[in-house]
LOZA-492606 format. One line per 8 residues: number of its first residue (from 0); their letters; for each residue z, y, x of C-alpha. Coordinates in Angstrom, 2 decimals, always signed. Layout:
BEGIN
NUM) a) Z/Y/X | ...
This chain:
BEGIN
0) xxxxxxxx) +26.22/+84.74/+45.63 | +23.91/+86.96/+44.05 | +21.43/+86.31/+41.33 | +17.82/+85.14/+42.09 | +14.95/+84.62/+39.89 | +14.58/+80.99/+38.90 | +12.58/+79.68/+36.30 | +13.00/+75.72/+35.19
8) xxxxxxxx) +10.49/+73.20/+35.08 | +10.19/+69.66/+34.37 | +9.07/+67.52/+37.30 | +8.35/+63.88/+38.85 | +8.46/+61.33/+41.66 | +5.85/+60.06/+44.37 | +5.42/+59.94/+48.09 | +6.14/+62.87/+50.77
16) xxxxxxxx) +7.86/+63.57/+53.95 | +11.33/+64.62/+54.34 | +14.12/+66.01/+56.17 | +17.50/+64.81/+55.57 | +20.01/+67.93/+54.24 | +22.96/+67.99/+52.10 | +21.26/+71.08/+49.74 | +21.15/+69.99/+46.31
24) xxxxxxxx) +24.30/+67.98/+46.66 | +26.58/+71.24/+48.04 | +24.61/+73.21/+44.93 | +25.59/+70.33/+42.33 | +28.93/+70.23/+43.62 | +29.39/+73.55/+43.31 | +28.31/+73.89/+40.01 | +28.98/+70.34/+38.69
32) xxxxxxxx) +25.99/+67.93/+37.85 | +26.42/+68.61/+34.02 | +26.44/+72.69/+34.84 | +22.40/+72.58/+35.50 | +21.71/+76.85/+35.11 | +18.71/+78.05/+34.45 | +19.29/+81.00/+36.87 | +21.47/+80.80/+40.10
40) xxxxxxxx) +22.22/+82.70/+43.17 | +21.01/+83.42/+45.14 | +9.18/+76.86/+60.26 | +8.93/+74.55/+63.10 | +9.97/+71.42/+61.56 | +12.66/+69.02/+62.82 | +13.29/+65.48/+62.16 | +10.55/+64.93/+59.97
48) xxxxxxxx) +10.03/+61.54/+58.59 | +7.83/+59.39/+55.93 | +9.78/+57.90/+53.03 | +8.63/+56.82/+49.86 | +10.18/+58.96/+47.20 | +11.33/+55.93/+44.23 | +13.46/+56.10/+40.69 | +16.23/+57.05/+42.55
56) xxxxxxxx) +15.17/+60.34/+42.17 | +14.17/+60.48/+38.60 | +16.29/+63.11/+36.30 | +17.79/+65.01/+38.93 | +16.60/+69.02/+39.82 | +13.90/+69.64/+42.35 | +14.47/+73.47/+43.97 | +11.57/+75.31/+45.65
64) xxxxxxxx) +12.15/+78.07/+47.60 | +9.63/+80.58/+48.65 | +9.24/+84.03/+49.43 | +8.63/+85.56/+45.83 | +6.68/+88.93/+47.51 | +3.92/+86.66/+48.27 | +1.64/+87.35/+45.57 | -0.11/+83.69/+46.43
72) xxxxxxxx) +3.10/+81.99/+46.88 | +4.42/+82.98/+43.94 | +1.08/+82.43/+41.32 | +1.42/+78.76/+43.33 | +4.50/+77.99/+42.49 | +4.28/+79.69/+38.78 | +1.44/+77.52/+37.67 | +2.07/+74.36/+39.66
80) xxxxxxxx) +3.76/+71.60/+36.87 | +5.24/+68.13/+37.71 | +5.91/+65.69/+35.27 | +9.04/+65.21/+33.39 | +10.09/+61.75/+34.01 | +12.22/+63.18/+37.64 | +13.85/+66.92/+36.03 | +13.21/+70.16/+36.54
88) xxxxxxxx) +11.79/+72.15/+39.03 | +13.67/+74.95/+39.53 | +12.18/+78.18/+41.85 | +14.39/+79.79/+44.02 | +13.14/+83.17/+46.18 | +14.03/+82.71/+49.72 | +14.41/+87.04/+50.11 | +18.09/+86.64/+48.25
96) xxxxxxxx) +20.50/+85.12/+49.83 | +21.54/+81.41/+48.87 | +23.36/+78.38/+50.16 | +19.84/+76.72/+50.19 | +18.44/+79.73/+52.78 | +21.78/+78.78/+54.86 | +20.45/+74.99/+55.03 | +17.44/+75.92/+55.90
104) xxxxxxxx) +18.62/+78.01/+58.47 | +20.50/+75.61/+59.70 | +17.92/+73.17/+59.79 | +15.57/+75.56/+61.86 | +13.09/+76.07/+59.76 | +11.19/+79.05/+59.69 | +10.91/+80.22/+55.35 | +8.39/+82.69/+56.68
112) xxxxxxxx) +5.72/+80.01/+57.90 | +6.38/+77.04/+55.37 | +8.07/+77.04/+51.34 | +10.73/+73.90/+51.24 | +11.03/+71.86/+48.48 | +14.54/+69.95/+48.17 | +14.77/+66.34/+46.46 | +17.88/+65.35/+46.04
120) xxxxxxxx) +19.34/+65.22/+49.85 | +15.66/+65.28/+51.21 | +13.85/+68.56/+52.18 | +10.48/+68.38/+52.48 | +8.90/+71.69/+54.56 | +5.18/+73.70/+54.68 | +2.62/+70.60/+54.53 | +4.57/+68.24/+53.24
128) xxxxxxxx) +6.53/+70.00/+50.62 | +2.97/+70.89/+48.92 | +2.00/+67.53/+49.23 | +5.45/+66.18/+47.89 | +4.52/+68.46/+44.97 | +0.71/+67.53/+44.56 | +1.83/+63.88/+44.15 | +4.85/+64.68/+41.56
136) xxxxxxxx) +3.09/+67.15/+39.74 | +0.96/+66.44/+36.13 | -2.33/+65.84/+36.25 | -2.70/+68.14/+33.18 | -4.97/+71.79/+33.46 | -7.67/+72.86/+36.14 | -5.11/+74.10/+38.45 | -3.01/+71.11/+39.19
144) xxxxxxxx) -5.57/+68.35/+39.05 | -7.46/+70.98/+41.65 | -3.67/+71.18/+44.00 | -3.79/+67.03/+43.28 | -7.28/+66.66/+44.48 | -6.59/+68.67/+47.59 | -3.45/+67.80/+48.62 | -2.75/+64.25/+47.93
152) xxxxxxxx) -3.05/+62.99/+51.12 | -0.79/+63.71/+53.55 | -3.71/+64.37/+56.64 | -5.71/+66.73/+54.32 | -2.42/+68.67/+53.50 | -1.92/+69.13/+57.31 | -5.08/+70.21/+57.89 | -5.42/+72.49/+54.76
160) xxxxxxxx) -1.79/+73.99/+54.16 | -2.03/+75.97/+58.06 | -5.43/+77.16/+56.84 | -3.18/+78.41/+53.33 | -0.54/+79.93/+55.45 | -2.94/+81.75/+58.10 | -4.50/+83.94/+55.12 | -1.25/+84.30/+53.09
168) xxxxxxxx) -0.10/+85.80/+56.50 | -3.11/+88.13/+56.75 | -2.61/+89.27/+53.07 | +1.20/+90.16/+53.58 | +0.24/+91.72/+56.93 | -2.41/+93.82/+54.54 | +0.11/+94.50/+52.14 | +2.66/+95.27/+54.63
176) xxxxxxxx) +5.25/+93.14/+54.16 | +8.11/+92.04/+56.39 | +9.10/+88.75/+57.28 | +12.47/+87.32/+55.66 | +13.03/+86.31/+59.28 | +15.69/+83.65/+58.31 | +16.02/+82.15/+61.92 | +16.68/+85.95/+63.41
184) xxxxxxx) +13.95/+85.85/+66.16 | +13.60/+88.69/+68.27 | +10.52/+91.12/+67.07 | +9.77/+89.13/+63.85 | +10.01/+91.64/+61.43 | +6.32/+91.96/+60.32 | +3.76/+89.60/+59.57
């Protein structure tokens, strides 16, 4: 594995949709559970599901991973804060390659159109992985009771994230950026 910028954060629990995937687990066995590193190596959803998100959960790492050349993706995910009572949040960019970008290969989703957030052995994708984080995160500063406000329910996250994702695709087309293309479609290089 290579080495991929990560930065840790502490986080916390609440409601969200989620995909069932053996990420975190393969990571912490890997590594080992007591080995948590501040740096590691390293979108048509399937199966999605609503569960409710309980103590289980609390103390154990959260991973994001995003595309880290997205200038909006990336301010998101470096100001967004969730409270310390689940772990940390730790940021992983989807452009290097990582066991997590394999299991979300595998799991067909498309890193280009959606960030994933991992929970344990959930993954939560696009919509529902920013409102996972809107309902885990601190209510503390402008900018995260503002992501609370807007994406705390589930419908106004669907409605609002596509909106997101439609101009962060028209300001990576500006910038011209290409795609990370995880699923290896045909002609998909370029936003």
């Amino acid at each position: 594995m290579t080495t991929a910028d990560i930065f840790v954060r502490k986080a916390a629990s609440g409601d969200a949709a989620d995909i069932v995937k053996p990420g975190a687990k393969t990571f912490l066995a890997a590594y080992g559970a007591d080995n948590k590193p501040e740096h590691i190596d390293g979108a048509n959803p399937i199966g999605i599901k609503r569960i409710h998100v309980d103590a289980s959960h609390q103390g154990s790492d959260i991973f994001l991973v995003y595309d880290k050349e997205c200038p909006a993706c990336d301010l998101y995910c470096k100001l967004v804060r969730i409270r310390e009572s689940i772990g940390s949040l730790i940021l992983v960019d989807a452009r290097n390659p990582s066991s997590f970008m394999d299991e979300i290969t595998a799991a067909g989703l498309d890193i280009d159109q959606g960030m994933v957030l991992i929970v344990g052995d959930r993954m939560y994708y696009g919509a529902d992985a920013i409102h996972t984080l809107s309902i885990m995160g601190t209510r503390s500063g402008v900018f995260n009771r503002l992501a609370y406000w807007c994406f705390k329910s589930r419908a106004a996250s669907r409605i609002v994230y596509p909106l997101l994702r439609s101009c962060r695709n028209l300001l990576l087309k500006i910038l011209r950026k290409t795609k990370i293309n995880n699923l290896a479609l045909e002609n998909n290089d370029y936003f």
